[in-house]
Structure formats: C-alpha cells, structure tokens
C-alpha positions as CSV (number, residue, x, y, z in Angstrom):
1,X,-5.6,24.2,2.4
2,X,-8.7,25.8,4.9
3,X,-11.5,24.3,2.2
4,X,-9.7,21.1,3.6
5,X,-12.6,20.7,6.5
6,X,-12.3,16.8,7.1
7,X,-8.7,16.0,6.4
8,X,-6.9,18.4,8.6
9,X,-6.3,17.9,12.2
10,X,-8.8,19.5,14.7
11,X,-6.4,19.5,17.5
12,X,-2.8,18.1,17.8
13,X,-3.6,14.8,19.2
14,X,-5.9,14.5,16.7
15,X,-5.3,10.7,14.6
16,X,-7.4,8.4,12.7
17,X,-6.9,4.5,13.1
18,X,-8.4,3.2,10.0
19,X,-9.7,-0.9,10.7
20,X,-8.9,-2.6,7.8
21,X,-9.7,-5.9,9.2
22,X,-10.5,-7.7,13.2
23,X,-6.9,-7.6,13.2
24,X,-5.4,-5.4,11.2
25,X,-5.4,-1.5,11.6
26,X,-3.6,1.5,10.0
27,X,-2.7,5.1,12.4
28,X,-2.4,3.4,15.8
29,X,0.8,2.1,17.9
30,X,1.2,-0.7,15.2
31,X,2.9,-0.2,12.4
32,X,1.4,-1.7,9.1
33,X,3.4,-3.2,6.5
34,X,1.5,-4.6,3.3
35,X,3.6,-6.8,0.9
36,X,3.6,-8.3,-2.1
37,X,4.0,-8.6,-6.0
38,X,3.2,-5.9,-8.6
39,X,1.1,-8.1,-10.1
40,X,-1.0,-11.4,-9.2
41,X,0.5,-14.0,-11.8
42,X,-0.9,-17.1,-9.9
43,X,-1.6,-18.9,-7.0
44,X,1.1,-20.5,-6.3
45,X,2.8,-17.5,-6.9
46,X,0.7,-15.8,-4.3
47,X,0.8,-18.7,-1.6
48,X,4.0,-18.3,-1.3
49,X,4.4,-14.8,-1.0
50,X,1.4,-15.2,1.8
51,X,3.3,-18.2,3.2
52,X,6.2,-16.8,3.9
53,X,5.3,-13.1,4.9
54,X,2.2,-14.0,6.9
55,X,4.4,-15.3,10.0
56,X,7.3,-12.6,9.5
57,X,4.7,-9.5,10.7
58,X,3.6,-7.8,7.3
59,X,0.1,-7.6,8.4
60,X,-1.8,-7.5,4.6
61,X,-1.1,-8.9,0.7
62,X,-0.8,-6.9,-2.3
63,X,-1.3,-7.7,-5.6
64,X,-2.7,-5.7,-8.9
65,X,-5.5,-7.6,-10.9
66,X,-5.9,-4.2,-13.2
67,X,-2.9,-2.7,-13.7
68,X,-2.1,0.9,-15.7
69,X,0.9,0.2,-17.9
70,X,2.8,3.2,-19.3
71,X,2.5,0.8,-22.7
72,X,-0.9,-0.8,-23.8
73,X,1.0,-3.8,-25.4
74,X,2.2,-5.1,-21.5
75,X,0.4,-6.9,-18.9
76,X,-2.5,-5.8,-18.0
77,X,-3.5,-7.8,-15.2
78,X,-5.8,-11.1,-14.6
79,X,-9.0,-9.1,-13.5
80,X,-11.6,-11.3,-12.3
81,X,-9.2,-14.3,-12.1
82,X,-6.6,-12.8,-9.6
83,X,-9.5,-11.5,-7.5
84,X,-10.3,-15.3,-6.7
85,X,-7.3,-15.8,-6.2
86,X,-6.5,-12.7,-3.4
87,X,-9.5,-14.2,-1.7
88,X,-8.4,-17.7,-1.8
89,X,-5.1,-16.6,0.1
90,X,-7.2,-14.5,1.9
91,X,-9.3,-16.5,3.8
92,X,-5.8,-19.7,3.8
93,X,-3.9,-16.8,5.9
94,X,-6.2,-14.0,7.5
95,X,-4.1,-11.5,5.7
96,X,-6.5,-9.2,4.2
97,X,-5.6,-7.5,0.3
98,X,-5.2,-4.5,-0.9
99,X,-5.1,-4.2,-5.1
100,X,-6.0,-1.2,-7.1
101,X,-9.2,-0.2,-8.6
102,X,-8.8,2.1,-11.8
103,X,-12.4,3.0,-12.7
104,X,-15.8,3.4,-11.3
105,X,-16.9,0.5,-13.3
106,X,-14.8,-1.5,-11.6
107,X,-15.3,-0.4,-8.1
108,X,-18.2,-3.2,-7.4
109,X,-16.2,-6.1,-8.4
110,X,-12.9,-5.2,-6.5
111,X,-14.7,-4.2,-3.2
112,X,-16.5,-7.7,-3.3
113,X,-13.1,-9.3,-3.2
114,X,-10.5,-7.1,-1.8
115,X,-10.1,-5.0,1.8
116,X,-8.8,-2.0,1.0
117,X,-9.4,-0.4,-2.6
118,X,-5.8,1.4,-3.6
119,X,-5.9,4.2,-6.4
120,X,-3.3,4.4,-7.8
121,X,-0.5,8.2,-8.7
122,X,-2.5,8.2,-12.1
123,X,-5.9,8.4,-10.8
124,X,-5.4,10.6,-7.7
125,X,-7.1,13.4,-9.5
126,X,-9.6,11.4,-10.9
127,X,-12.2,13.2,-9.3
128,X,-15.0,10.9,-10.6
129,X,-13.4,7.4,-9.2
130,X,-12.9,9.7,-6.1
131,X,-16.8,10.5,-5.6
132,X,-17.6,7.2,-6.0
133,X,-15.3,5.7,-3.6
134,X,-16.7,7.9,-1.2
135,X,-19.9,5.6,-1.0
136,X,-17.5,2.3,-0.9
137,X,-17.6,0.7,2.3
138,X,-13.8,0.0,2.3
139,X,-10.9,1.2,3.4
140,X,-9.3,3.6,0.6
141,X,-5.8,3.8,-0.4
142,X,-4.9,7.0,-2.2
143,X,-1.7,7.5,-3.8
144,X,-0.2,10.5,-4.2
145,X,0.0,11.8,-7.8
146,X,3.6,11.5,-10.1
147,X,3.7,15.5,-9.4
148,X,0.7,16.6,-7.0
149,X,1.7,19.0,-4.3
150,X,0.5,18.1,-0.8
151,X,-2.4,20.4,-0.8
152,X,-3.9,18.8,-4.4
153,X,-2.9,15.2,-2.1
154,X,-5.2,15.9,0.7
155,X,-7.5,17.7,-1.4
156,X,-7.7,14.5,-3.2
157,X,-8.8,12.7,0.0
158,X,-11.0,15.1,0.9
159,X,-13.3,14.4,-1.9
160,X,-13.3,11.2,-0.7
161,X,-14.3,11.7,3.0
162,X,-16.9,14.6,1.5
163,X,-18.6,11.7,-0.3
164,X,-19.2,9.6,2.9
165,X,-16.0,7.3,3.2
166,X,-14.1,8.6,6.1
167,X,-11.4,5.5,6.3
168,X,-8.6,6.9,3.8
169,X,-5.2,6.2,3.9
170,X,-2.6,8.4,2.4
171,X,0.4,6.8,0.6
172,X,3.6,8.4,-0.5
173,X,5.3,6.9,-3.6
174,X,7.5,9.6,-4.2
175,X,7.3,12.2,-7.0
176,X,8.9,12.8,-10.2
177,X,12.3,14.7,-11.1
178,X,14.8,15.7,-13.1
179,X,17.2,12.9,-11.9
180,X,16.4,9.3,-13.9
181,X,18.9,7.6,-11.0
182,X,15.4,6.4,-9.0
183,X,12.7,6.1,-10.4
184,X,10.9,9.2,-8.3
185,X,12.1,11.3,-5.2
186,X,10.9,9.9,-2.0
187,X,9.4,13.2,-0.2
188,X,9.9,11.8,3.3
189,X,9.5,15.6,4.3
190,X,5.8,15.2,2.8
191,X,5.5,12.6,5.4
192,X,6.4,14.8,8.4
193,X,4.0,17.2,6.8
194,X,0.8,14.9,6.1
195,X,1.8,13.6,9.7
196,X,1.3,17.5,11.3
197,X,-1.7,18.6,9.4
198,X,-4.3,15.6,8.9
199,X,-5.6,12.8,10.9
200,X,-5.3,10.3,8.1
201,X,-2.7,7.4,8.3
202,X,0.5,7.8,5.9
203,X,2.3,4.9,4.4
204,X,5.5,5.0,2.5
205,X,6.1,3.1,-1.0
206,X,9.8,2.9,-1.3
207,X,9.6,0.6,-3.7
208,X,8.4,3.1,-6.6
209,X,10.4,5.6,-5.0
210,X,13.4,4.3,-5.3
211,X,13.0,1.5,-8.4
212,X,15.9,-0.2,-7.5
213,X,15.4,-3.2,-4.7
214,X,19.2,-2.2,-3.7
215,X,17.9,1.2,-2.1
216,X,14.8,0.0,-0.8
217,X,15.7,-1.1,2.9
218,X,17.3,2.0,3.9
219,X,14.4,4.5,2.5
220,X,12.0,1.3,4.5
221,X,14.0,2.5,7.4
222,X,13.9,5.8,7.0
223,X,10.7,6.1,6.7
224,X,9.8,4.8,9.9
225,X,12.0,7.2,11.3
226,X,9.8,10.0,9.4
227,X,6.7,9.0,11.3
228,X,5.3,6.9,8.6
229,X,2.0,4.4,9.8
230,X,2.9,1.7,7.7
231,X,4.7,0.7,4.3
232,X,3.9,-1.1,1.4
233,X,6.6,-2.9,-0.7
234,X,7.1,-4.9,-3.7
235,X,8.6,-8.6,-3.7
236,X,8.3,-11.4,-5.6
237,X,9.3,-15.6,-5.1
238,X,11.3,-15.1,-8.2
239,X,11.8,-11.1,-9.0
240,X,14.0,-11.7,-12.0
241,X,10.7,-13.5,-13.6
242,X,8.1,-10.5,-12.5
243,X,5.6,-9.9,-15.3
244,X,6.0,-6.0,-13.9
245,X,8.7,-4.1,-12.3
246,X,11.0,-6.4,-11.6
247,X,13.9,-4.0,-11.3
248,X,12.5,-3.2,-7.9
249,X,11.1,-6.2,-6.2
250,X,12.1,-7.7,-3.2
251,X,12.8,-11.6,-2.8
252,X,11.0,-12.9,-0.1
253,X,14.6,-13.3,1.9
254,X,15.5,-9.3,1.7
255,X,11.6,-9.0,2.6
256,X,11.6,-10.7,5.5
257,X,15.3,-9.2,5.9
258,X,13.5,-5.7,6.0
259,X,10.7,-6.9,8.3
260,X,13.4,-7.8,11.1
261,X,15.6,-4.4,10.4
262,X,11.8,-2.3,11.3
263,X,11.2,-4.5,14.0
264,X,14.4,-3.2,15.7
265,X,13.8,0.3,15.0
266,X,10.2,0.6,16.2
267,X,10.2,0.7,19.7
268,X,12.9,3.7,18.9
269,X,9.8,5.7,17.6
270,X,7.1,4.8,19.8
271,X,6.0,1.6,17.3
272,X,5.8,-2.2,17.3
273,X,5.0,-4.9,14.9
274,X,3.0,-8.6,15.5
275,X,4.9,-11.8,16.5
276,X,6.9,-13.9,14.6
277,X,4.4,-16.5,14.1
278,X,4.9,-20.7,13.3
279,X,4.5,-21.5,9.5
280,X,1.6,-21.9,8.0
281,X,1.0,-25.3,6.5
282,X,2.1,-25.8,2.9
283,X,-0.8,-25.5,0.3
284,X,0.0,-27.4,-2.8
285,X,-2.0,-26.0,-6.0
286,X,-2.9,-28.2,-8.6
C-alpha cells in the first residue's frame, strides 16, 4: 500500500472532514447517518421518507435513480425523473442526496442534481468512472467492491484523489462469502483498519451487509462502536411494497428506532448527532 501517497495518514491525528453541505459534514465529531429507499419510486414516496427522518437526526436522503440490477428484466431506476425529484425534497428539507452514478456518461447529469455522487461495489474498480470523478466537484462515495481487499479499496480512492477530487468517502457494505445466511460479511475489522491507515471518512452499510432488516440495528450499533463516521441505511414508508430490496429495508418506525439507539451510544465513543427537530409541514403531492 506505499504507492497509496494521498489516502494514507501522514501522521496519527491525521483526519479528513469532507463538507458535503453548510450543514452537513462527514469525519468530524458528528456522526453522519444518510437514509433512505433503494430506489426513488415517487415523490410522495420520498416526502415522506424526508418528512419523517429530516427531524429524527439522519443528516442526508438516499435514493438510486440508475440502479445496477443483478437481472436486466428489473427496475432500473427513474433517471432523469427521480433526479427532480431528490431536488425537490432537497431544497423542501435542507437534507442534501446522495444517489449513485454508474458511468461517465452520466456523471454530468447526476452532479447537477445530487450532493454527493455514490459508486457503487460493482464499479469500485472501474478505473475509468474513477478518473473522471476525480475532476467532479462533489463529494464521492466509494463503495467497497463484493470481494476487494482493503488495499485494491483505498487504491480505488486513490485514483480518485490523484485525479483532483480530494473529498472521498469510503463506505463498507460488507463482502461476499461462503455463508448465503446474510447477504455479505460485514468486515467491521476493515473499519478499524481504513480508520488507522487513511484520513478518509468510513461509513458502514449494514443494510447490504446483513440483507435482512432484522439484523440491521445491532450491526448499526456496532458499527459505531468500530469507529465508523457515519452510516447509510435502507428504509422505506411501505418496505413490503419496495420495487428493490425489500427484504432489507427499514420502516421509517425501526429507522427512527435506530436513530435514538446511536444517539445513546455516541457520546460513549466520543460522537454526537443533531437535535430532534419540530416536524416539518406536510407537503401534499398532486
């Protein structure tokens, strides 16, 4: 890992706070937790999901608009559509969006719309995509590859910071096994790791990890305990009905459930999380 010249820590104390918005950061005291559906599916959909975690503390929105499907007959995503409608919550809430980009074709459109540019465990070798995001004037969010070992992971970001974009965050979605019981392993120990040798921030997916909703809160907690920045999860106003991986969304109750159970733990590690704010006033969409 010594071709690793931007990634790796220069000293100990050595940590990157990545702005993602006035408010909202990634690697300082406060922790970041991004929430949200797999996939955008509407706007009402997404008001409520912004509704209802925007005054609970999660900090940012998810929501895929292009989505990689294991099978090309499933949904793909509503593209341009969903965009317009991350913004529209957007600028209702303050809560800035995070959705995936899976091409350098597609990198111009997204980064008009969306805060932070996610690339998903499929791309995080596609070296290409990774070059150009390095001239992107957004925050990155680099998953960690179904397999990649932690020095292809921060070589990965590297290429990134090489190319001029030094805001990357590195995301841990677990990696794949022998075992079909969860979806993938949860390397936690990759988080102590990525925490000890770069600067970047590290969140925590437990909801790929684990692909079961039932297992989700304690790997949340648990990865706070590992030293994790932030954490991005899955939930959905109606999981049941997801368009994608509804096995292991969240409803909004067990989100918000989960938001309360870090809130306790963080001042155990040094960490805190915003206010429970008043609720934002109901939208209704025609």
């Amino acid at each position: 890992m010594q071709k690793a010249k931007l990634t790796l820590k220069t000293e100990p104390s050595h940590s990157s706070i990545i702005q993602i918005s006035e408010r909202v950061s990634a690697g300082g005291s406060e922790l970041l937790l991004i929430g949200g559906p797999c996939s955008v599916e509407s706007r009402a959909q997404m008001d409520a999901v912004a509704s209802r975690l925007s005054v609970a503390g999660v900090q940012a929105l998810r929501g895929g608009v292009y989505k990689p499907r294991t099978s090309p007959y499933d949904f793909q995503g509503m593209g341009r559509e969903g965009l317009e409608i991350l913004a529209a919550v957007r600028d209702r809430t303050g809560m800035p969006v995070v959705t995936e980009v899976m091409a350098v074709s597609q990198i111009e459109e997204i980064a008009a719309y969306a805060d932070v540019l996610q690339i998903g465990s499929r791309n995080m070798q596609n070296f290409d995509l990774l070059k150009a995001l390095g001239h992107v004037d957004k925050p990155i969010l680099l998953k960690r590859g179904l397999a990649a070992t932690i020095e292809e992971f921060v070589m990965a970001a590297e290429y990134i910071l090489a190319h001029g974009n030094p805001n990357v965050m590195l995301c841990e979605r677990g990696i794949r096994s022998f075992d079909t019981y969860t979806r993938n392993v949860l390397d936690l120990g990759a988080v102590v790791a990525l925490k000890q040798i770069t600067h970047l921030p590290v969140i925590v997916d437990p909801s790929h990890a684990a692909g079961k909703r039932e297992l989700v809160p304690n790997l949340t907690l648990a990865a706070i305990a590992a030293g994790a920045d932030g954490l991005i999860i899955e939930c959905h106003p109606d999981p049941e009905k997801s368009v994608s991986d509804a096995r292991q969304a969240l409803s909004l109750d067990d989100m918000v459930a989960i938001v309360e159970k870090v809130r306790a733990i963080a001042p155990i590690v040094g960490r805190t999380l915003p206010p429970v704010q008043e609720p934002l006033p109901q939208v209704v969409v025609a």
